[in-house]
N, C-alpha and C positions, 0 to 999 in steps of 0.2 A: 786925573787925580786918583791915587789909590786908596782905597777902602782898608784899614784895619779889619778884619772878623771877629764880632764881637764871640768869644771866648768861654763867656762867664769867670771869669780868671783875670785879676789883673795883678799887673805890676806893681809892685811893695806891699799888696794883701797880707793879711799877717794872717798866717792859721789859726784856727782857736787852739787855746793853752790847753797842754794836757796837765793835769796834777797824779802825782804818783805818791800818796799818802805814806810815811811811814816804811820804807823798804824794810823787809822781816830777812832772815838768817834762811828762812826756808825758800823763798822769791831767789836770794843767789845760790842756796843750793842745786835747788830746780832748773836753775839758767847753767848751772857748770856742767849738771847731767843733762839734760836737755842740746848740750853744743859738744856734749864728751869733751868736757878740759877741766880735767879733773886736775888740774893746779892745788895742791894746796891751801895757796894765800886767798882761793874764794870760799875755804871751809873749813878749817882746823886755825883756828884762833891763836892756839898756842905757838904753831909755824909762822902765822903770820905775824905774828911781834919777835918771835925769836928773828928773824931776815929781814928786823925794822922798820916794819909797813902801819903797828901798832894796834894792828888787828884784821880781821877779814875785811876783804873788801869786793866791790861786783865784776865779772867779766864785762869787760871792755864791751861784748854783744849785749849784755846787758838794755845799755844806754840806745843798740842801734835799732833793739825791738822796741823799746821807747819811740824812740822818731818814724819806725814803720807802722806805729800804732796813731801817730800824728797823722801820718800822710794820707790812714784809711778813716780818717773821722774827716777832716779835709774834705776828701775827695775819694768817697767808699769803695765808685766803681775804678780806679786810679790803675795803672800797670805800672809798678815802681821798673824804670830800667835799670838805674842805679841808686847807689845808697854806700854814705860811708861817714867816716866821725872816726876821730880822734879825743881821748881823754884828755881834759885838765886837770880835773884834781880825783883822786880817788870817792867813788861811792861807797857808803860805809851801811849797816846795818843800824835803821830808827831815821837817816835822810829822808825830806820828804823833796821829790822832783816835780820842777813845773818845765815841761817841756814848750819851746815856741819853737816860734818861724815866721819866714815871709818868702813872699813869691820874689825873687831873682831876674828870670829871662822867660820868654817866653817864643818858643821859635815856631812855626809854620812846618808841619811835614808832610810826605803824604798818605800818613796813615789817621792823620789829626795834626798832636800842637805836644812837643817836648814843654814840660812847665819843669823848672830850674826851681827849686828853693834851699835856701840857706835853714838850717836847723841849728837851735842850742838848748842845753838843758841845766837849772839852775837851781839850785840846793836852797834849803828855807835859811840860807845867811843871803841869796842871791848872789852866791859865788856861780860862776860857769862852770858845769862839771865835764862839760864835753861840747865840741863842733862837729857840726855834719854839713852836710850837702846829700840832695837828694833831685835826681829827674824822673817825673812820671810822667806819661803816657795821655794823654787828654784828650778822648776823643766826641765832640759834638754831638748831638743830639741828631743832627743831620746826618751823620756818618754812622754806620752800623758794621759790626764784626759779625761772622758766622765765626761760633765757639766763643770761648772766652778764654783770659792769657793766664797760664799758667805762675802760681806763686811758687818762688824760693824754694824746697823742701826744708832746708836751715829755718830758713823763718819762719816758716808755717809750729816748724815745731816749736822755737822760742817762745811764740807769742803763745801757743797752747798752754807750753812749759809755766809763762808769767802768767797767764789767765786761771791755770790750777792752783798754783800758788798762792793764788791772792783769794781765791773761792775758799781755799783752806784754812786759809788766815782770818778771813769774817766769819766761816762755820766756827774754829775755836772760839772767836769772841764771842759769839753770842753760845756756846755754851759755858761760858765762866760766871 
């Protein structure tokens, strides 16, 4: 009989929920320079209802340093190998995001354990604002790396990008 390895990971785990309070105008500014896509429709208001969008709205990376910020509260020491997500409905400025998940598959490799999970993020109506998928890396307590795995430079900068913005946003408030 074969043995399962226990993991610490299981199958249909639900991540803990991220809350994203209140998305500010500077959080997608930050995120358009931060990814250089300088789009208009994430920052000039007036373009974005003149082209019928009905105002600014987030980059699409947005949403996916959202779910990479899940997968490191998760699972802090994690090697995301992949990561991707598709928009449902546009993020607007004053949204507030509650990001979930659940663990998916779980495979055996031999550097450790591929963990599979499904990602989504949902606006305070609890509409869907976007799907993901995500594989990280998960290796044992028993197994050990000499170094450690390199993050994204994209992402690294995103989440800087959304962690400045959001410092900036409660320094304003608490001087008003």
């Amino acid at each position: 009989m074969t043995r399962k390895p226990n993991v610490g990971i299981k199958m249909g785990e639900s991540l803990p929920e991220v809350v994203w309070p209140s998305i500010s105008r500077i959080q997608i500014a930050c995120m358009a320079g931060a990814t250089e896509d300088y789009n208009p429709m994430y920052i000039d208001e007036y373009i974005a209802k003149a082209e019928g969008f009905g105002g600014i709205f987030a980059n699409p990376l947005f949403l996916l340093a959202l779910f990479e910020h899940m997968l490191e509260r998760y699972h802090p020491e994690c090697n995301i190998l992949s990561l991707n997500g598709t928009f449902q409905r546009l993020v607007r400025p004053g949204d507030f995001l509650t990001g979930k998940g659940s663990v998916s598959q779980i495979q055996s490799h031999e550097e450790g354990y591929h963990v599979d999970v499904e990602l989504w993020a949902e606006n305070q109506r609890r509409e869907i604002v976007a799907k993901g998928a995500a594989t990280f890396l998960h290796i044992p307590a028993s197994k050990t790396l000499i170094g450690s795995p390199s993050k994204s430079p994209k992402s690294t900068i995103a989440r800087a990008s959304l962690q400045s913005a959001y410092k900036i946003k409660h320094a304003n408030q608490r001087t008003k």
